[in-house]
N, C-alpha and C positions, 0 to 999 in steps of 0.2 A: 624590609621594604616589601609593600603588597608586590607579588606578580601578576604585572598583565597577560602573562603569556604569549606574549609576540617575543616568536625566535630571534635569535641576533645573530648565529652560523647556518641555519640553512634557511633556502630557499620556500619561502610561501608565500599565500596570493594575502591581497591584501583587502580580498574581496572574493565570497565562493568559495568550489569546489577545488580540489584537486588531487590529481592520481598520476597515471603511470608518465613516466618521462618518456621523453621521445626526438627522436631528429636528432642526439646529441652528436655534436662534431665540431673541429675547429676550421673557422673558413675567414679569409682573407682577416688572419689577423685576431679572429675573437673568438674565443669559445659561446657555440650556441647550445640553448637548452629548451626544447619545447615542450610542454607537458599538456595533458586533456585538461582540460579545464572546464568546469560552470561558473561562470561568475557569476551569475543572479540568486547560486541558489547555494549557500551552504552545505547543505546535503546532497548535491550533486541532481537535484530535477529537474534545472533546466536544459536548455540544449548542449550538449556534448561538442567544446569547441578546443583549439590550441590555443595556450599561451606561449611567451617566447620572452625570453629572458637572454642577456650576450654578456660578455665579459673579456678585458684583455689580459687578466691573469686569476679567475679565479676566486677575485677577492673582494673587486668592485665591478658592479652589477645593472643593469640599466634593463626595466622591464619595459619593454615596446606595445605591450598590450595584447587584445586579441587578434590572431592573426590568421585563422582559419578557422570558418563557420558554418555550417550545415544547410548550405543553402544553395545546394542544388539537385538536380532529383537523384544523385546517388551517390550520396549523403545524406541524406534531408533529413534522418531520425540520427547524426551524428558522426562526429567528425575522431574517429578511433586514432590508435593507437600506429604509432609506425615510423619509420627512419630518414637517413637524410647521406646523402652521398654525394661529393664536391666532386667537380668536374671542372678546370680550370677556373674561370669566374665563375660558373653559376656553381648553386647549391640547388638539385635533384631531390625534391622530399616527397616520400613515400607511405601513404597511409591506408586503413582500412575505413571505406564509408561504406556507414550502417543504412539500410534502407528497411522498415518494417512496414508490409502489407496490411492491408483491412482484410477482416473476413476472418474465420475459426483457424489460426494459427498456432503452434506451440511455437515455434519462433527458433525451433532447433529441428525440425525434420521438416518443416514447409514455412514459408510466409518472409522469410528474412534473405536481404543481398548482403551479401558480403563484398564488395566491390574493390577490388587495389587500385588507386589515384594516383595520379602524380601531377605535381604542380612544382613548378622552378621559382629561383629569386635571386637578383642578382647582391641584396641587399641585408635578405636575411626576415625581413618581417613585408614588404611589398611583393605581393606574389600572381603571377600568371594564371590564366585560366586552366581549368581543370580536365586533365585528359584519363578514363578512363581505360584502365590496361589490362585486368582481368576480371570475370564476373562470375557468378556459382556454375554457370556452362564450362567455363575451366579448368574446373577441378575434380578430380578425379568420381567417380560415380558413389561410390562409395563415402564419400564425404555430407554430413551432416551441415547445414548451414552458418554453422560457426567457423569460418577459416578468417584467421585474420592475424591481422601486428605482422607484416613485410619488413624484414631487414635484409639490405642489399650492399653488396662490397665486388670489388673487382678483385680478380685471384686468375692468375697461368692466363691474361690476355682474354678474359669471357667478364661478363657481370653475372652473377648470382644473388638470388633470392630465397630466401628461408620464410615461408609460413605456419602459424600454429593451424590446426586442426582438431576436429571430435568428428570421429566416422557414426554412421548411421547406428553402429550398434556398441555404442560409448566406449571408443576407445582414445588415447590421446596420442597422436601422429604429428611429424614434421613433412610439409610438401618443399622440394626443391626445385627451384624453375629459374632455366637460364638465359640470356640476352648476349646480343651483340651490339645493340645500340640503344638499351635503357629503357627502350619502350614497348616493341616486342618481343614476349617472354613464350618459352617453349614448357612443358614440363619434362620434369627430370628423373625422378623418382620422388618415394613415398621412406622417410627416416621413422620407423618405429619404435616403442620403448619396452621394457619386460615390465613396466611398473603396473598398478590398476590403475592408471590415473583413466578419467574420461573425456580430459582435452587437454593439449596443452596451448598454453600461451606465450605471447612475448618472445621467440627463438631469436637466438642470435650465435651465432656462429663464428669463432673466430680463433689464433694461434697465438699464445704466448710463448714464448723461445721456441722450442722444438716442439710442442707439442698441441694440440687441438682440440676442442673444449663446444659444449655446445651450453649454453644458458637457456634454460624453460621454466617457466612458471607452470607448474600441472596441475591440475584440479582434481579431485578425486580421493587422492592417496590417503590412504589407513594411517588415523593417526597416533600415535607412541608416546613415551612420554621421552624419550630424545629424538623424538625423528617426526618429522608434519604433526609440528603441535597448536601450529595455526589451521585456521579454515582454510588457505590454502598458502601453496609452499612454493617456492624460489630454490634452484639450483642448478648444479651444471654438472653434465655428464663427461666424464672423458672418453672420449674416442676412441681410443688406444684399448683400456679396461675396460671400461664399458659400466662404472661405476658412474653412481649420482653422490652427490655432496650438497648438501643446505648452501646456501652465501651466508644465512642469518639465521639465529636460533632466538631472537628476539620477540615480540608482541608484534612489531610493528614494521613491517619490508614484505616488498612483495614488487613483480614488474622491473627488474634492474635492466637494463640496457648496458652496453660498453661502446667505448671508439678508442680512436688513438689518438694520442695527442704529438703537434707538431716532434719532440723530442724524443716520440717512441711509447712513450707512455704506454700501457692500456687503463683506460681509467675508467669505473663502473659507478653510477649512478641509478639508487635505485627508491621508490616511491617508500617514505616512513610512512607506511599506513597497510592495510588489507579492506578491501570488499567485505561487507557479508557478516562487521564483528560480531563479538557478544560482549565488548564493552564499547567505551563510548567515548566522544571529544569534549572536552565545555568549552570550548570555542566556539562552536556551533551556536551555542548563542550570542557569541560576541560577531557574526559574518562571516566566520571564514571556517575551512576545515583540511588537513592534511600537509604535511609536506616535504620535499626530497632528504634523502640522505647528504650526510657529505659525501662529496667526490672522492672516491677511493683509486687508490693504485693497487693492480693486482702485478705478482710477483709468483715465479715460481718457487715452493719450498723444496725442501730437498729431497723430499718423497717423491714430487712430481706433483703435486695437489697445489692448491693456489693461496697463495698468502693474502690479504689487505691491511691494508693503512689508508688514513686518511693523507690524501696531497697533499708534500711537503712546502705545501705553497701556504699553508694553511700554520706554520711555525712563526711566522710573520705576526700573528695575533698575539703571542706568547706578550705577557705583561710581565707584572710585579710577581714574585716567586714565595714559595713559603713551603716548610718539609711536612711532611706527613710520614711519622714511623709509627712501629706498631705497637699500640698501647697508645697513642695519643691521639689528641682531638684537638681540630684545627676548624674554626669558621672558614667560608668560603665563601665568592658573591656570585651568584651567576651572570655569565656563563664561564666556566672553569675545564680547566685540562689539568688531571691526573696522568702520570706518567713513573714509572720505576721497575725495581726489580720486585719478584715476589720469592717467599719459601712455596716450596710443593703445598702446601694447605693456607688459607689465607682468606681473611675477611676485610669488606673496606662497606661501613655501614653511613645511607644520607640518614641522619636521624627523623627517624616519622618518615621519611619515605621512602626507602627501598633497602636493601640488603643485599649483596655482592660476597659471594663465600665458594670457594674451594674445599671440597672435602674428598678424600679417595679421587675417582676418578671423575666425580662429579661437580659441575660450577652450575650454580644456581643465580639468577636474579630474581628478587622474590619483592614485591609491593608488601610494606609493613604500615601502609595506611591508604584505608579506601577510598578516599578524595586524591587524593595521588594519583590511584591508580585508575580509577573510574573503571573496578569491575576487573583490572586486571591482574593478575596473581601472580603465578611462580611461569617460569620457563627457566629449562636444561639444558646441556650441552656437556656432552662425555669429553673429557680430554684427559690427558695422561698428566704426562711432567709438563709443568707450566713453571716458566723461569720469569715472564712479565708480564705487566699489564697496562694499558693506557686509554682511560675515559674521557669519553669527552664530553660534560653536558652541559646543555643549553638553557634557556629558561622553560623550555617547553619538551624537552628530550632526552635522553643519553646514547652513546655508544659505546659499548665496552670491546674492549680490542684485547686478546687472550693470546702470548707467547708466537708474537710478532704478528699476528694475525691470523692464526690458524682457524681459529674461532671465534667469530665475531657475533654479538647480542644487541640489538637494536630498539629504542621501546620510546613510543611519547610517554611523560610523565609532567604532572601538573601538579607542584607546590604548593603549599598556600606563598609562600615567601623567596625571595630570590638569595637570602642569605640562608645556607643551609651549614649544620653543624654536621664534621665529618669526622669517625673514627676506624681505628686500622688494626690489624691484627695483622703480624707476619708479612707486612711488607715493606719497604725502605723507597719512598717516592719523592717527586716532588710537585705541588701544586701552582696550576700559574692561574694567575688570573686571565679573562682571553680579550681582547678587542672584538668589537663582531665587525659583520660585513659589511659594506656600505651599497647598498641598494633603492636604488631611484627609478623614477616611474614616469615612461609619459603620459600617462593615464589624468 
């Protein structure tokens, strides 16, 4: 069967652009999800708005449209990136509006507001007017007019706020600024990195069991061939060590966010796409372009470092079953979940489009046809002993999940077909076929 390439497990517009998630939290009852959006323009040229998307478990999904637009004077060149904080009934959201001046700018040492907004809702998509809370006068002197993407959490009886930054002489910086009533904010200090990065973005800040963890997206960083092999990279630093870790070694993440879910959870959602590629979507000519990850749960491993998996809400889709051992070849219909044990070396091949192999201490995803991949090739990820493995892919994606999730590989990929032929090497799994999500639009 032709693929049309409309996802069936995650989250995409069904119209335009889209990128970083945002506002993610559960309030009266629903998981919300707001992400930057262009609807008019596939390639992301028109104005920089939110979408919003709710859910009461994860599974089934009801898109509300657009619900925040660039239309007032600071915002008016866009409506960024930023968070969302529950406060009995209302829901608190938090974002950066772009404002770009006339006149000879470079648009990072002069010409550009970087504004932090806030606007409430008691409903989730009907929102209050726009109160402006800090502006480039705010921030430390030193700062370049990039500060932006505000994530805010209450912690020891204060509200807190985490901002990305790029200083005047390109370095990438966290600012921390704190509140007693949500709306005005003091600053607090300035969180530095040892990296080269030149800005960072997206911060988010927050504790899994004992320990405390900060999520940045930085720009800059020297790239490896295991380490920032994208344009730009996603990870999180521990606090403690004072090390950084990728989230993803795949083509395609970038921008993750987390929250907590009613039962504790933390659960991270982060944009399958990057800014800035050197390949490409063919969607873009069917209207539309990028979309979320699945919702992961992060866990601690026993190092201390962070596990993922995909929400075990997401088992629920588990269909009709069928074995995949090694040496054999099994059809498959998309969208499909792989899942089993693996040997220390191990290969599981889509025919014609991708390759999946363990060798020493190295795991490869590797495009083995350029309509697939559109331009994208191999990406690595070091890991040791690998005991399993569980893939998830879509008509338009995959995730590969590496030894409980220590390392996880992310990548859109475009088929010609949604039945694809699958073979294995060295490992003992099993294949399900998946149900997708059910998502509806008031649009």
């Amino acid at each position: 069967m032709k693929n049309d390439l409309r996802q069936q497990l995650h989250l995409e517009p069904d119209k335009g652009w889209l990128n970083d998630p945002n506002g993610l939290c559960f309030f009266k009852g629903e998981y919300h999800v707001y992400f930057q959006y262009s609807p008019e323009s596939a390639e992301g040229k028109s104005g920089r708005c939110w979408g919003h998307w709710k859910s009461a478990d994860l599974l089934h999904w009801r898109f509300t449209g657009t619900v925040l637009f660039p239309d007032s004077p600071d915002d008016r060149n866009g409506v960024y990136s930023g968070s969302a904080f529950v406060k009995g009934d209302t829901l608190y959201l938090f974002y950066t509006g772009n404002v770009k001046e006339e006149g000879n700018h470079d648009y990072t040492t002069s010409g550009r507001g970087a504004n932090v907004i806030l606007v409430t809702t008691q409903d989730g998509h009907n929102m209050s007017e726009k109160r402006t809370l800090l502006r480039n006068c705010d921030y430390p002197d030193y700062c370049s007019c990039h500060v932006r993407d505000p994530k805010v959490w209450e912690e020891d009886g204060q509200y807190h706020m985490v901002l990305g930054a790029r200083t005047l002489d390109d370095k990438g910086c966290m600012l921390r600024y704190v509140s007693d009533d949500l709306e005005n904010w003091k600053y607090e200090k300035t969180v530095w990195g040892s990296d080269c990065s030149y800005m960072w973005e997206c911060p988010d800040e927050f504790v899994l069991g004992t320990k405390r963890f900060l999520s940045i997206s930085p720009q800059g960083l020297k790239h490896e061939k295991y380490f920032s092999q994208n344009v730009y990279s996603s990870g999180y630093l521990d606090i403690d060590k004072g090390t950084y870790t990728e989230w993803d070694c795949g083509f395609d993440f970038y921008a993750p966010q987390t929250f907590k879910a009613p039962d504790g959870r933390r659960i991270l959602i982060g944009w399958e796409g990057i800014g800035d590629i050197p390949y490409t979507n063919p969607t873009v000519a069917l209207g539309w372009q990028h979309c979320l990850t699945l919702p992961r749960e992060l866990t601690l491993s026993p190092d201390g470092g962070i596990l993922q998996q995909p929400v075990r809400e997401l088992q629920a889709l588990r269909k009709e079953s069928a074995g995949l051992r090694s040496g054999g070849t099994v059809k498959a219909q998309l969208p499909f979940e792989i899942t089993g044990t693996t040997q220390d070396e191990f290969t599981v091949e889509f025919k014609d489009v991708l390759r999946l192999k363990k060798s020493g201490n190295e795991f490869s995803l590797e495009f083995t046809n350029d309509s697939a991949g559109c331009a994208r090739t191999v990406r690595y990820a070091q890991l040791g002993r690998c005991e399993d493995i569980r893939i998830i892919a879509d008509k338009a994606s995959v995730e590969v999940y590496l030894n409980g999730g220590e390392k996880v590989l992310s990548s859109r990929m475009y088929p010609d077909s949604t039945e694809l032929s699958l073979t294995a090497d060295g490992i003992d799994a099993v294949i399900y076929k998946l149900d997708g999500i059910e998502v509806i639009s008031d649009e």
